[in-house]
C-alpha positions in Angstrom: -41.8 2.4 170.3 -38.4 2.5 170.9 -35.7 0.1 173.0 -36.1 3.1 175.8 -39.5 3.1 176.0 -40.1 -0.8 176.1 -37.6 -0.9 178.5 -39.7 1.6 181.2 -42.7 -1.1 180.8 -40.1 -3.7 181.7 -38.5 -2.2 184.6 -41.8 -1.0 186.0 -43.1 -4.5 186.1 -39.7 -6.0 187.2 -39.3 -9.2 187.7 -41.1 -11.6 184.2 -41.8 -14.8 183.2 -39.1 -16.3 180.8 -39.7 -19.4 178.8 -37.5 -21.4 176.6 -38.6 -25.2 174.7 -37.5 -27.7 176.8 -35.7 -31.0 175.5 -38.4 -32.9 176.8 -41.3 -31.3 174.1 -42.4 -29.2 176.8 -42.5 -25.3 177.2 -40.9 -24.2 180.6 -40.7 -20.9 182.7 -39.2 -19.5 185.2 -38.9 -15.9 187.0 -35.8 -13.5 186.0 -35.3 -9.9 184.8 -33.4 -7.7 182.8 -30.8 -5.8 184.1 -30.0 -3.2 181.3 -30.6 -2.1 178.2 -28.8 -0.3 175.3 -29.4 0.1 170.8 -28.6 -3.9 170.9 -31.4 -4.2 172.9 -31.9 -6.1 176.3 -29.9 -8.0 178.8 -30.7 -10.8 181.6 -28.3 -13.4 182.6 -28.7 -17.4 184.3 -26.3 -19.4 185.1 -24.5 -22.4 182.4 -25.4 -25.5 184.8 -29.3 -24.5 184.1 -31.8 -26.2 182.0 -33.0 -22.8 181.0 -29.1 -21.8 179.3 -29.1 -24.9 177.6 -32.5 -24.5 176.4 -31.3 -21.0 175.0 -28.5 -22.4 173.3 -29.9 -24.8 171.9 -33.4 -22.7 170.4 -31.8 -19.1 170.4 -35.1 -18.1 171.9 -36.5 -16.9 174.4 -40.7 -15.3 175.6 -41.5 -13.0 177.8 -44.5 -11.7 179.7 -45.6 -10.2 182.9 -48.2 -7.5 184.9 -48.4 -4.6 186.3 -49.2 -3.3 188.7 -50.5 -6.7 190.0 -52.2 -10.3 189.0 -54.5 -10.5 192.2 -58.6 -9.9 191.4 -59.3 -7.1 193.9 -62.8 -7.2 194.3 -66.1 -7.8 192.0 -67.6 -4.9 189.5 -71.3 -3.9 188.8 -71.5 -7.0 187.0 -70.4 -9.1 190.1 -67.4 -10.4 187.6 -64.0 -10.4 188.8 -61.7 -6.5 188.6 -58.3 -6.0 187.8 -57.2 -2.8 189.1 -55.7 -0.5 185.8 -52.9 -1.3 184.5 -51.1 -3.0 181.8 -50.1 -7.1 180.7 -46.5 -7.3 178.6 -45.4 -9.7 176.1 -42.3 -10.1 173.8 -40.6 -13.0 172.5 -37.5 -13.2 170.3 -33.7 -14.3 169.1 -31.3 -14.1 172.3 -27.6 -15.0 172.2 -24.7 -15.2 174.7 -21.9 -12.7 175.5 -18.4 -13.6 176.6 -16.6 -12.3 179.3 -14.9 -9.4 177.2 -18.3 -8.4 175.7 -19.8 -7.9 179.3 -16.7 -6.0 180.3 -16.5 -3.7 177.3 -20.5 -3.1 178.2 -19.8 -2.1 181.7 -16.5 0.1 180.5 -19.2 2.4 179.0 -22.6 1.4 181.8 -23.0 1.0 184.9 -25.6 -1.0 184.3 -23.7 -3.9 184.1 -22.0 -3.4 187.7 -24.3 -6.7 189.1 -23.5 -8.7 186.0 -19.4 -8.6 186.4 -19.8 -8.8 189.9 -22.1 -11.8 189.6 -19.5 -13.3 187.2 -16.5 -13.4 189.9 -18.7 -14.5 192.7 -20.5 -17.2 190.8 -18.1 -18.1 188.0 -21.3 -20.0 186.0 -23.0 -16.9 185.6 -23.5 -15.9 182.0 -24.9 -13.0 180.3 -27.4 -13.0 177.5 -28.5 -10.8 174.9 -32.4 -10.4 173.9 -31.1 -8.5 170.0 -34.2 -9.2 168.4 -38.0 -9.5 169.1 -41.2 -7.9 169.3 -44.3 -7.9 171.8 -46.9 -6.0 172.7 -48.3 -3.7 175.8 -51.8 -4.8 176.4 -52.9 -1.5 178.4 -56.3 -2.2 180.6 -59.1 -0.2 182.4 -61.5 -2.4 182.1 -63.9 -0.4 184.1 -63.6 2.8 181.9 -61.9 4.3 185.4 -59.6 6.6 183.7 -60.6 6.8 179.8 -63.5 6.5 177.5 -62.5 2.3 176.2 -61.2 -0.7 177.8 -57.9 -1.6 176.3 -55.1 0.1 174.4 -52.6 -2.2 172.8 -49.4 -0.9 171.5 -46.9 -3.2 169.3 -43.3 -3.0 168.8 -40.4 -4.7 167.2 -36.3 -4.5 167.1 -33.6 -6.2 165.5 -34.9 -6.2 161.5 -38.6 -8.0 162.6 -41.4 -6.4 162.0 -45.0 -6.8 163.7 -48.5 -6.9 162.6 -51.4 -4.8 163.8 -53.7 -5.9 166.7 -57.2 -6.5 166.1 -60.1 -8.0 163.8 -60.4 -6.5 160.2 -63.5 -5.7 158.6 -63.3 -6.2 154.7 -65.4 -5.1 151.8 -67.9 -7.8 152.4 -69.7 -5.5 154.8 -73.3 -4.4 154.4 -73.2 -2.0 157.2 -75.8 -3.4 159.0 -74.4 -2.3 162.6 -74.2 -5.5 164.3 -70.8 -5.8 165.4 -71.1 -2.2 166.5 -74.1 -3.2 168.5 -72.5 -6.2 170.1 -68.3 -4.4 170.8 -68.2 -3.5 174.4 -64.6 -2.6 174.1 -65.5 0.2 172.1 -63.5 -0.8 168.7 -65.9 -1.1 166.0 -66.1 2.6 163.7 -69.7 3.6 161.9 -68.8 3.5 158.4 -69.8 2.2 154.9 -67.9 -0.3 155.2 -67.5 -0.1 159.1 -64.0 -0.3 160.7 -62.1 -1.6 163.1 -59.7 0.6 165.7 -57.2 -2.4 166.3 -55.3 -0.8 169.3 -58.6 -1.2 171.5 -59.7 -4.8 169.8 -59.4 -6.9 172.7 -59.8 -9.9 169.7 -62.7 -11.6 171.7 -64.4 -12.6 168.4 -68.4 -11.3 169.4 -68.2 -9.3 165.7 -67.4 -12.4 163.9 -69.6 -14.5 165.5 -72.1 -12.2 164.6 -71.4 -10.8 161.1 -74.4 -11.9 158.2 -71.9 -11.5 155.5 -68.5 -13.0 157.0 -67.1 -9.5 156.7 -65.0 -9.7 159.9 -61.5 -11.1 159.4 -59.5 -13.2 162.0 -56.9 -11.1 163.8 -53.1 -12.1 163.1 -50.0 -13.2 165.4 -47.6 -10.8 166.2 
């Protein structure tokens, strides 16, 4: 995926959850947005009096997440368990750092996209201007109740900046017998028929039934990002 297309999931959903290490041990969050994009990657802004700016400065870090189209349980399914309506969850974490003054005009020289951010800077001189350069996350895509497609979840993983990212899902290794447990027990649809039998990681939701039930210890532990 590129910067373009991570940045339609962001705008879509809108406003995210940002959260920074605090100096007290703790993790905290707060709601805020990015307001542009461009090949250096993605921009929000806070204000220098703020916990959460000295928290950056002081980790250069920075997670995000967020929903759409929204977090409310509409109703119950056939199972009488609580449904999300279709949609997708979003995730990204990285290495942020600030811009100066002449770095946010020289941006807006070339983008209108950063009208709000010099304009925010006059009328609230503590406003500063961060820079999200490198990260990656992941689109968690759901439909849960097989509304619109064939499986429950599609997960798509990106990266920027010179990281790299690791794919989603459990792994099946040559211990396998082929015995068709995990198969029998997936409901997201994941497990392959095979000799050994495979794993489509995009629609692992990771819930670990396969490894619970794998004889032979066959079924790997997914990785991080």
């Amino acid at each position: 995926m590129n910067l373009n297309q991570i940045y339609d999931y962001i705008e879509r959903i809108g406003c995210l959850t940002f959260s920074t290490q605090g100096s007290d041990g703790f993790v905290h969050s707060r709601i805020a947005h990015f307001f542009a994009y461009d090949n250096d990657g993605f921009y929000f802004r806070t204000m220098y009096v703020k916990p959460f700016y000295r928290e950056l400065k002081e980790s250069g870090s920075v997670t995000v997440s967020g929903i759409y189209p929204q977090s409310q349980l509409t109703e119950k399914n056939y199972s009488h368990e609580p449904e999300f309506s279709q949609g997708y969850t979003f995730r990204m974490y990285g290495n942020a750092r600030e811009l100066t003054a002449d770095e946010v005009k020289e941006k807006y020289a070339s983008s209108e996209k950063f009208k709000t951010a010099v304009y925010d800077m006059k009328k609230y001189p503590a406003t500063r201007c961060f820079l999200l350069y490198r990260g990656k996350g992941e689109i968690y895509d759901y439909d849960f109740e097989k509304k619109f497609r064939s499986h429950k979840i599609l997960r798509k993983r990106f990266s920027f900046g010179g990281l790299s990212h690791n794919d989603p899902g459990m792994r099946i290794n040559g211990n396998c017998i082929a015995c068709g447990r995990c198969y029998d027990i997936c409901t997201f649809d994941a497990v392959r028929i095979g000799n050994p039998f495979s794993i489509t990681g995009e629609r692992c939701e990771e819930c670990g039934s396969c490894y619970e039930t794998c004889p032979r210890n066959a079924v790997e532990l997914p990785r991080d990002l």
